[in-house]
PLY file of the C-alpha trace (Angstrom):
ply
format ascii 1.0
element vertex 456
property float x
property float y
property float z
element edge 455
property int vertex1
property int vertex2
end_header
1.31 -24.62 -17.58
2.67 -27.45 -15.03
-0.46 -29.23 -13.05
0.44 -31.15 -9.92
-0.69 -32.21 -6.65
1.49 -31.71 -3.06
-0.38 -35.47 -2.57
1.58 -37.04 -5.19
5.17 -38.86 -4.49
6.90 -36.37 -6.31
11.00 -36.29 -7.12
12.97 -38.11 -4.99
15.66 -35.85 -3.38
18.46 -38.82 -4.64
17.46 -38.14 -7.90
17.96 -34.24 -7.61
21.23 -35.30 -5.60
22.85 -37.55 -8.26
22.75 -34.37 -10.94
26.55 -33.80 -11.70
25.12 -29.83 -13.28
24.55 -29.27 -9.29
28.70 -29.43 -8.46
29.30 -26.79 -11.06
27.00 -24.18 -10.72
28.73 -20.57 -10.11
28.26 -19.77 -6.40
26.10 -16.73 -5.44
27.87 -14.20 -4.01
26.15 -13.16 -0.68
28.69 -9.80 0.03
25.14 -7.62 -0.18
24.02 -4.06 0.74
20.34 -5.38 0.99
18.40 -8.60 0.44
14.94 -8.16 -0.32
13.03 -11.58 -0.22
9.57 -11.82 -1.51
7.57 -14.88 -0.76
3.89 -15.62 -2.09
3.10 -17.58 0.87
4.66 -17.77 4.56
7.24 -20.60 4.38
8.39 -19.48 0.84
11.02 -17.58 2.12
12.45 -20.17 4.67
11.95 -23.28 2.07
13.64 -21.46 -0.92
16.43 -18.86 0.51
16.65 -19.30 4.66
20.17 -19.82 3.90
20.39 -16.88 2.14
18.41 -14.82 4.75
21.24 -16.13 7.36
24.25 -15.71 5.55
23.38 -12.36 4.27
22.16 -10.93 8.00
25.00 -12.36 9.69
27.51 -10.17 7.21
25.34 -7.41 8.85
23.83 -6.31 5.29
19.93 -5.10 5.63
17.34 -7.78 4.87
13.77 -7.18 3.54
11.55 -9.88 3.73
7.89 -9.27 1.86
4.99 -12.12 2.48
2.20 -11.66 0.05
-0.43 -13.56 1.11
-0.87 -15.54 4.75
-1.26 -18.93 3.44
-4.70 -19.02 4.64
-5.74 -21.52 1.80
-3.20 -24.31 2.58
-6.08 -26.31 3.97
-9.45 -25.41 1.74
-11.31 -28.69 2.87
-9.84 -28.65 6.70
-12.39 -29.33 9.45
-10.68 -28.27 12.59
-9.02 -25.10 11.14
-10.99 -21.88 9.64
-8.84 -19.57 6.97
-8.88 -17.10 9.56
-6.93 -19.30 12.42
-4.71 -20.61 9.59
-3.85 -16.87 8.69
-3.09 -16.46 12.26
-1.38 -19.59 12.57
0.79 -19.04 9.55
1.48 -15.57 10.05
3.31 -16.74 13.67
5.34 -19.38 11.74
6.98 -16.81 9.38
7.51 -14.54 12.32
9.37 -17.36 14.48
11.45 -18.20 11.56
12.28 -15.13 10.47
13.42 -14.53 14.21
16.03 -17.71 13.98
17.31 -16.56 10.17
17.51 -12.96 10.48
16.40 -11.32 13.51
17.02 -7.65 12.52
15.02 -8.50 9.40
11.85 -5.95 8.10
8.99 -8.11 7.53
6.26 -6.88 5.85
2.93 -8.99 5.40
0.04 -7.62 2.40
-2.35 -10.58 3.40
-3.43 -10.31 -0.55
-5.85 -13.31 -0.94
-4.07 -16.66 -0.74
-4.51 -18.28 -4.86
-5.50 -15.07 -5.72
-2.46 -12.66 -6.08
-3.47 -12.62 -10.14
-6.19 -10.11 -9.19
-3.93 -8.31 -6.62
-0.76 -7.67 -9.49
-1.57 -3.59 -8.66
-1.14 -3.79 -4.97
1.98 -6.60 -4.52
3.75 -4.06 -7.65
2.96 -0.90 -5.68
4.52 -2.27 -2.62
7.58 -3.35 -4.45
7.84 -0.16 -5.89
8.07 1.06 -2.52
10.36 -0.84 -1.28
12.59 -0.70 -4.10
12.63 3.00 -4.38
13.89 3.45 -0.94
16.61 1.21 -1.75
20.34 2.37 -3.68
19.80 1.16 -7.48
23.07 -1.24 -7.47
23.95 -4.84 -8.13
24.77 -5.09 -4.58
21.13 -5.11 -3.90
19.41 -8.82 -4.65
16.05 -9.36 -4.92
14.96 -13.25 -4.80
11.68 -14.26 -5.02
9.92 -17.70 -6.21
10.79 -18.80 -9.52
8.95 -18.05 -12.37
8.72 -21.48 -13.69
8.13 -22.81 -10.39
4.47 -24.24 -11.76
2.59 -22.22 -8.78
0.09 -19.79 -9.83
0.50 -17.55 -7.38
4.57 -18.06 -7.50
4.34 -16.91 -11.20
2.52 -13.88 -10.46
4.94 -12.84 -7.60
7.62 -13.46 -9.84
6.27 -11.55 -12.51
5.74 -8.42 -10.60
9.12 -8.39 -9.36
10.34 -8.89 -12.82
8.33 -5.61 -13.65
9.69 -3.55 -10.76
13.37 -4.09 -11.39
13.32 -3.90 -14.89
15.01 -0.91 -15.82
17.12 -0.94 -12.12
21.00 -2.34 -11.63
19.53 -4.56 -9.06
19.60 -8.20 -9.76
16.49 -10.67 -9.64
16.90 -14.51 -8.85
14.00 -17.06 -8.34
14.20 -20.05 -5.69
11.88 -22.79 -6.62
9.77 -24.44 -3.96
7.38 -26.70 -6.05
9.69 -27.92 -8.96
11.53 -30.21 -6.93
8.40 -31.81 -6.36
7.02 -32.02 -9.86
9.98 -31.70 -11.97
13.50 -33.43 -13.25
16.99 -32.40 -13.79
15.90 -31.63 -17.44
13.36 -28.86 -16.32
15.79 -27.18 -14.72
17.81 -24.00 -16.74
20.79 -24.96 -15.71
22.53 -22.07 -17.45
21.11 -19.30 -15.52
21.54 -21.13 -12.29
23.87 -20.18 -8.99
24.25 -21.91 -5.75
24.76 -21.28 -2.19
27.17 -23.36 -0.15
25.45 -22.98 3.03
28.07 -22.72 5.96
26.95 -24.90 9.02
25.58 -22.60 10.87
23.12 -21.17 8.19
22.41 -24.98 7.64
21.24 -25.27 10.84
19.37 -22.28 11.27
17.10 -22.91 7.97
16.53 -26.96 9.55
15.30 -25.00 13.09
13.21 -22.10 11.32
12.10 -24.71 8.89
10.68 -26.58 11.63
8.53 -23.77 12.69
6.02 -23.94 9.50
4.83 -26.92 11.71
0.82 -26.03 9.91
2.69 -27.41 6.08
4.77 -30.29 7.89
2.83 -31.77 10.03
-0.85 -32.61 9.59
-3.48 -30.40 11.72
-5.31 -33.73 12.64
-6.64 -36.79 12.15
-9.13 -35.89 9.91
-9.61 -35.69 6.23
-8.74 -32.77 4.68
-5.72 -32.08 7.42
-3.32 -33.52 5.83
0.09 -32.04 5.90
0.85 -29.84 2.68
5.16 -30.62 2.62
5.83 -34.17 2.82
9.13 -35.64 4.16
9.96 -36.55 1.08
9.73 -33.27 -0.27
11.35 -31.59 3.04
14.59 -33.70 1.94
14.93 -30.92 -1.12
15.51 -28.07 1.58
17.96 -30.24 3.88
20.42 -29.98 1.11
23.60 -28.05 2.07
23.16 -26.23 -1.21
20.30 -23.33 -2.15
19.70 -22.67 -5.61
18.61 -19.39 -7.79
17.87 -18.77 -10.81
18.91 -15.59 -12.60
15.53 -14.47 -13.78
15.38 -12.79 -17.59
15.06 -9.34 -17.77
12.02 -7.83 -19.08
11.75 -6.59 -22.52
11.80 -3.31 -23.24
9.87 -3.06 -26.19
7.38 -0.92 -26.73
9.22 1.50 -24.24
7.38 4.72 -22.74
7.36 7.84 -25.27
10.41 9.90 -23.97
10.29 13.77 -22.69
12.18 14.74 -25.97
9.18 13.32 -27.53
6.85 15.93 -26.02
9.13 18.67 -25.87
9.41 18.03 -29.70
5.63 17.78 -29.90
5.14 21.11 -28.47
7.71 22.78 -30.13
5.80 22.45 -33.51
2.37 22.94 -32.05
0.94 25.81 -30.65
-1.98 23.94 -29.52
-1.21 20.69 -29.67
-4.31 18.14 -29.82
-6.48 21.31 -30.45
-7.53 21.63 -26.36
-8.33 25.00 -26.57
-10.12 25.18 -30.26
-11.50 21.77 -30.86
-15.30 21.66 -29.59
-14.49 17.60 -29.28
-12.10 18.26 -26.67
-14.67 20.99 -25.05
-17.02 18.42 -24.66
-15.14 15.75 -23.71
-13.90 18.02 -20.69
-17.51 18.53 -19.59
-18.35 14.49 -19.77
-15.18 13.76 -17.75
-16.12 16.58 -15.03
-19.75 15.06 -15.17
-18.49 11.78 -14.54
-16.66 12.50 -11.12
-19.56 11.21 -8.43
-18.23 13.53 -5.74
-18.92 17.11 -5.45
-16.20 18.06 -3.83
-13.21 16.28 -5.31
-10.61 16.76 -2.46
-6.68 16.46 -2.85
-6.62 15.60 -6.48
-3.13 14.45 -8.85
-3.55 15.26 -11.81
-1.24 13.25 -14.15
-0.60 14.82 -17.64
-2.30 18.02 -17.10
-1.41 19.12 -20.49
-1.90 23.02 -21.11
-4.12 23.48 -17.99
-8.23 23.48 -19.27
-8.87 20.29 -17.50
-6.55 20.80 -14.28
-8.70 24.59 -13.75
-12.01 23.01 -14.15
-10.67 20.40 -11.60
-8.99 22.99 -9.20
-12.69 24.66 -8.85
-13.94 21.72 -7.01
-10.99 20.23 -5.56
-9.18 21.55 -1.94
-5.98 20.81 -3.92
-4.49 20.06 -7.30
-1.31 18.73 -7.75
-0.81 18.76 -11.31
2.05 17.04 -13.63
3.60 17.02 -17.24
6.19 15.83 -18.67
7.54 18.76 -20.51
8.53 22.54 -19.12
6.31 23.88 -22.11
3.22 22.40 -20.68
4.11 23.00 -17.10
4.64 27.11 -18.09
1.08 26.74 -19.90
-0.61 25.46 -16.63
0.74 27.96 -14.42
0.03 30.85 -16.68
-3.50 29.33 -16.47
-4.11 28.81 -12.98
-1.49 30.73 -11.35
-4.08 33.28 -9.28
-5.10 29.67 -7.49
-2.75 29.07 -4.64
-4.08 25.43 -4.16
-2.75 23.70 -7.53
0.85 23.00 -7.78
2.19 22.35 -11.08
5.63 20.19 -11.51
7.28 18.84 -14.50
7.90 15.00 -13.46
6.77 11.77 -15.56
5.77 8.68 -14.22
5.87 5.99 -13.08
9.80 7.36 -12.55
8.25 10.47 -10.03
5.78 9.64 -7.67
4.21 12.30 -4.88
3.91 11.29 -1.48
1.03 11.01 0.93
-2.69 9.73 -0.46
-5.45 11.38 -2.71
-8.77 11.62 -2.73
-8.86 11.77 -7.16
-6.41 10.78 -9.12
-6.96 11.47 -12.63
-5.16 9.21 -15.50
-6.64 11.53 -18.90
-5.42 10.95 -22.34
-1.82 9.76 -20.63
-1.84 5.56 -20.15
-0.66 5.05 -24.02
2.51 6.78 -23.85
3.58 4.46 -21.38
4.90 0.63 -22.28
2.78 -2.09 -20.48
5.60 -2.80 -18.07
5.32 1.36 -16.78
1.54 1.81 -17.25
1.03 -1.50 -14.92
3.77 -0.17 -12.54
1.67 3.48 -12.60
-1.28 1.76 -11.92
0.15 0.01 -8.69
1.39 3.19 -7.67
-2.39 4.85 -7.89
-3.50 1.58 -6.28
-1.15 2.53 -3.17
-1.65 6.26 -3.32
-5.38 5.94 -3.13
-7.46 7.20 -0.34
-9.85 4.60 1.04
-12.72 6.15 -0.51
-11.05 7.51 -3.95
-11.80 7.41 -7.55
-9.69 7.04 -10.26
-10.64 9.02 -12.93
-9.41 7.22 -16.60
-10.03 8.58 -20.55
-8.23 7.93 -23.20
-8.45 8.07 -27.00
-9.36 4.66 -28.46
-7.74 4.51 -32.04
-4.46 3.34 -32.91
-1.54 6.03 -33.13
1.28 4.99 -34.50
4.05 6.43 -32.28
1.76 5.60 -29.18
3.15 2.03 -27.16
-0.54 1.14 -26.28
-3.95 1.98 -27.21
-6.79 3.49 -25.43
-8.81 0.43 -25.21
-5.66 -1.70 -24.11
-5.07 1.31 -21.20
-8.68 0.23 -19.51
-8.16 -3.06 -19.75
-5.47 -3.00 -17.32
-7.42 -0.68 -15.17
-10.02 -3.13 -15.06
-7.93 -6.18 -14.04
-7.50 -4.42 -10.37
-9.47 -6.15 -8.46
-9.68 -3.80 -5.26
-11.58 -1.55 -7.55
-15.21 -1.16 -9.09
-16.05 0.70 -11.56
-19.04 2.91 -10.24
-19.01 5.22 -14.28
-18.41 4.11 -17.83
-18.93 6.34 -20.80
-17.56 5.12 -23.95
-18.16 5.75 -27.76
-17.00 5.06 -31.18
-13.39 7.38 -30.48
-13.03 7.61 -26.51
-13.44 5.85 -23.30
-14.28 7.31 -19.70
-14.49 5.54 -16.57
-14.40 6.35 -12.83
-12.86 3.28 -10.05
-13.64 3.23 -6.86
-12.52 1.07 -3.92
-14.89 -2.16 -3.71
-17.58 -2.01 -3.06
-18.82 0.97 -4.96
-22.12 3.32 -3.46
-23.85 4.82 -6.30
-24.54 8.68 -6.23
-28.17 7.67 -5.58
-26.90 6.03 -2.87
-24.97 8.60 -1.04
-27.66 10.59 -1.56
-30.46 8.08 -0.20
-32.31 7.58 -3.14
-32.25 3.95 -3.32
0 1
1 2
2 3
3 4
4 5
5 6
6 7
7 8
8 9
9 10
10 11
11 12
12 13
13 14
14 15
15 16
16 17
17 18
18 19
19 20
20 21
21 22
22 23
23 24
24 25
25 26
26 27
27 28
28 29
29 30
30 31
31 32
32 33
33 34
34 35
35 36
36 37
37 38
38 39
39 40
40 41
41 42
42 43
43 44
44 45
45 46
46 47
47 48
48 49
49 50
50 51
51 52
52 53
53 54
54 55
55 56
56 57
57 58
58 59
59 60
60 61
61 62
62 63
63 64
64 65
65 66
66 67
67 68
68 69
69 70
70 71
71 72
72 73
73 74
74 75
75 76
76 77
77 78
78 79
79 80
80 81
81 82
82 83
83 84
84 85
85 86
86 87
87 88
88 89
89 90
90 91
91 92
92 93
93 94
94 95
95 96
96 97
97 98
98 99
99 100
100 101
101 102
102 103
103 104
104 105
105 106
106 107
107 108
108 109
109 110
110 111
111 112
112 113
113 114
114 115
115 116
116 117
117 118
118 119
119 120
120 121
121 122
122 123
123 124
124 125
125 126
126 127
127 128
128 129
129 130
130 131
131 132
132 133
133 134
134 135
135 136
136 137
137 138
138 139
139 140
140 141
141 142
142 143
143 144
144 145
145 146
146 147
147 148
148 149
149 150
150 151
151 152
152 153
153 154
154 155
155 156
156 157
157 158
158 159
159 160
160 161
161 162
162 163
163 164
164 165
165 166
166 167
167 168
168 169
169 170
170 171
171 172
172 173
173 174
174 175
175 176
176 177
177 178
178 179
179 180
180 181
181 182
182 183
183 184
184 185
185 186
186 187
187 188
188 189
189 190
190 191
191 192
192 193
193 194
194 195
195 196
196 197
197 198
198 199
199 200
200 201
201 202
202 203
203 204
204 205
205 206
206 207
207 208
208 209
209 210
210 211
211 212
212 213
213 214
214 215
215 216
216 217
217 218
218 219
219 220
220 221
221 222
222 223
223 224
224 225
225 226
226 227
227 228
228 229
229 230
230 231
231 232
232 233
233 234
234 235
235 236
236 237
237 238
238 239
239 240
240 241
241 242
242 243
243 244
244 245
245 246
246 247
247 248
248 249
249 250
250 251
251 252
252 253
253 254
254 255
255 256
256 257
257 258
258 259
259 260
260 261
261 262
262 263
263 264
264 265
265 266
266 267
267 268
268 269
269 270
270 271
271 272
272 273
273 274
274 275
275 276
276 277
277 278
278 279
279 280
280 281
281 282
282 283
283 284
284 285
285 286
286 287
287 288
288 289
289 290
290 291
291 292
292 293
293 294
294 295
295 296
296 297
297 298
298 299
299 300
300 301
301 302
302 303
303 304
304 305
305 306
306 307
307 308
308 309
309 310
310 311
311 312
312 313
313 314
314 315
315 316
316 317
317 318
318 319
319 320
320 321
321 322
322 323
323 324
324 325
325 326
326 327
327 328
328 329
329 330
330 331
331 332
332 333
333 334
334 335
335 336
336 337
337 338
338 339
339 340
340 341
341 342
342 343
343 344
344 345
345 346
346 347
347 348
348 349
349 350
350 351
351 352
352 353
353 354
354 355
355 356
356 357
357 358
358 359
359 360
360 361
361 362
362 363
363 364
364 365
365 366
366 367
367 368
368 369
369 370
370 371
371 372
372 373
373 374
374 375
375 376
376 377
377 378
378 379
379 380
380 381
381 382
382 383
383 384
384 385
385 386
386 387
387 388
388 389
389 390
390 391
391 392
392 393
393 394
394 395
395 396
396 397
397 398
398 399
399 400
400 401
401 402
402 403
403 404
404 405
405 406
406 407
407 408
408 409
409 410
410 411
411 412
412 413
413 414
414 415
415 416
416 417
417 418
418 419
419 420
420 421
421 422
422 423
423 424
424 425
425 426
426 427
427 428
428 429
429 430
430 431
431 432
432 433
433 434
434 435
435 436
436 437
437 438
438 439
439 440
440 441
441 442
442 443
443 444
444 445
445 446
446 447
447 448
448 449
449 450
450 451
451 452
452 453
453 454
454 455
């Protein structure tokens, strides 16, 4: 973990300058299809890859530009300036810059929490998701984003997620840093995994007049104490160079991976009744907790995901306008329908996630006995996805079996504690024993079924 302070001297740009590694890096190719630029704060993307942004939009290729949070922390201890204005204020910078680097440019602001996109992972992966799936899967589409080393919290979480998100795609992943050539050296750098970016003249000058615009980080907001500008000159000399440089980010592991549809379809094949749904009075009861559980009476539009041979997904469909239920295998899917098929308001696919993923928003979304199949990478990717697909006032509906199985990527237990690192969410039910776990998530802040009902 790298601690510094914006206040300190920092690097000198000479020092950065005099590097003889920076006159042989292998030049990024910017002959794209799409650039999608993530930032964690507004003046990310202009610092780290406005040459980029130029050079790519002038070719005429698409650009994406994502901001995560509106920087409205820059200034915790300012007197003159509330988070509010500065979200304002910053959110006008980006917008201007954007305008001088890439004009045609889609730019999407979250405003997640500025320092806090740790406890907003779900919602900045959903939206990547998002933006990723609408996009060709090809090495002619770049994602940059800030570097994973860069020593910024909230630059190591945005990197992470978009590690997450392309893993598995063609599409390539670089990281700019902002805040190493403040705190770092040469030797910090991984030299071997670095490009660079000749910027023509014209892309030089566009990044020094959009740069310019973040006027909030350059200059200070007053006199007073606690206004002091966040980029000094001396660290503004690192983005004057004629040269931007990524790093090629490492691919995520894929161990662990997600248990495959052969897997099931084998499963079923030797089971008539696999997991004993229909026979085993544990699984009976376990239905009739996890109905119990669900605070609303009427459920809604529901997605069911793993729905299995059908016993939960009918008890569902009877309070629910509409059940849109999935498996992974045709086996299960045939089961369901024979099940339910005189109901004309469940639809039952075969699909597996987090590869499929329904349009439109749902009132109950119901993750049952299905989170530990997945790797971490997918189930935290799933999870962003219910995160986006959620209705304002939702639930999530979560059990899962809390022993080890040996062919399974992830336990039960390690399942809900992902759940429980979204943030947006409360948990409004828990029911948990010695050999499975139940809870029900709601948007924050959770009402209490005493509450709706005006008992307390």
């Amino acid at each position: 973990m790298v601690t510094f302070t914006h206040l300190a001297p920092g690097t000198a740009e000479q020092e950065w300058r005099a590097e003889p590694r920076f006159a042989a890096l292998p030049e990024l190719d910017p002959e794209l299809d799409h650039l999608v630029v993530v930032a964690a704060h507004p003046d990310d993307e202009t610092l780290g890859a406005g040459g980029l942004l130029h050079e790519v939009h002038r070719r005429g290729a698409r650009v994406t530009v994502v901001v995560a949070t509106d920087g409205e922390a820059s200034h915790p201890h300012s007197p003159t300036h509330s988070p509010a204005e500065l979200r304002t204020l910053r959110r006008d910078e980006v917008s201007r810059a954007l305008g001088m680097l890439a004009p045609e440019a889609t730019l999407c602001f979250l405003s997640l929490p500025d320092g806090s996109l740790r406890e907003h992972e779900a919602t900045l992966t959903a939206h990547l998701v998002r933006v990723l799936d609408d996009l060709p899967d090809s090495e002619r589409v770049v994602v940059v984003a800030p570097w994973s080393g860069d020593g910024h919290r909230d630059h190591r979480i945005a990197a992470g997620c978009v590690a997450r998100v392309v893993a598995g795609r063609r599409v390539r992943h670089y990281g700019y840093p902002v805040w190493l050539w403040h705190w770092g050296s040469p030797d910090d750098m991984p030299w071997n995994r670095c490009h660079g970016l000749g910027l023509t003249r014209h892309a030089h000058a566009a990044k020094a007049h959009a740069m310019r615009t973040h006027s909030s980080q350059l200059e200070q907001l007053s006199d007073a104490d606690g206004d002091e500008a966040i980029i000094s000159s001396v660290m503004l000399e690192h983005f004057s160079r004629a040269t931007e440089l990524f790093i090629e980010e490492e691919r995520v592991a894929a161990d662990n991976a997600s248990l495959t549809r052969q897997w099931f379809d084998d499963f079923y094949a030797r089971h008539e009744d696999p997991w004993g749904f229909d026979t085993r009075w544990y699984e009976e009861r376990k239905r009739a907790i996890t109905m119990s559980c669900l605070p609303a009476r009427s459920l809604g539009e529901v997605f069911e995901i793993g729905c299995a041979t059908g016993l939960l997904t009918e008890q569902l469909a009877s309070r629910a306008r509409s059940v849109l239920a999935i498996d992974a295998t045709q086996t299960a899917v045939d089961r369901t329908i024979a099940r339910v098929h005189a109901d004309g308001a469940v639809t039952v696919r075969q699909a597996m996630v987090p590869e499929w993923w329904p349009e439109g928003t749902f009132n109950t979304i119901v993750l049952s006995e299905v989170g530990y199949y997945l790797s971490l990478d997918e189930l935290r990717e799933t999870i962003g996805r219910i995160e986006y697909s959620l209705a304002w006032d939702g639930y999530v509906l979560a059990g899962h079996w809390r022993h080890p199985v040996e062919d399974y990527p992830l336990t039960g237990d390690q399942v809900h504690r992902e759940l429980r690192n979204v943030m947006s969410w409360s948990r409004i039910a828990l029911h948990e024993e010695e050999d499975f776990v139940l809870e029900v998530f709601t948007r924050s802040p959770a009402v209490s079924v005493a509450q709706m009902e005006g008992l307390r």
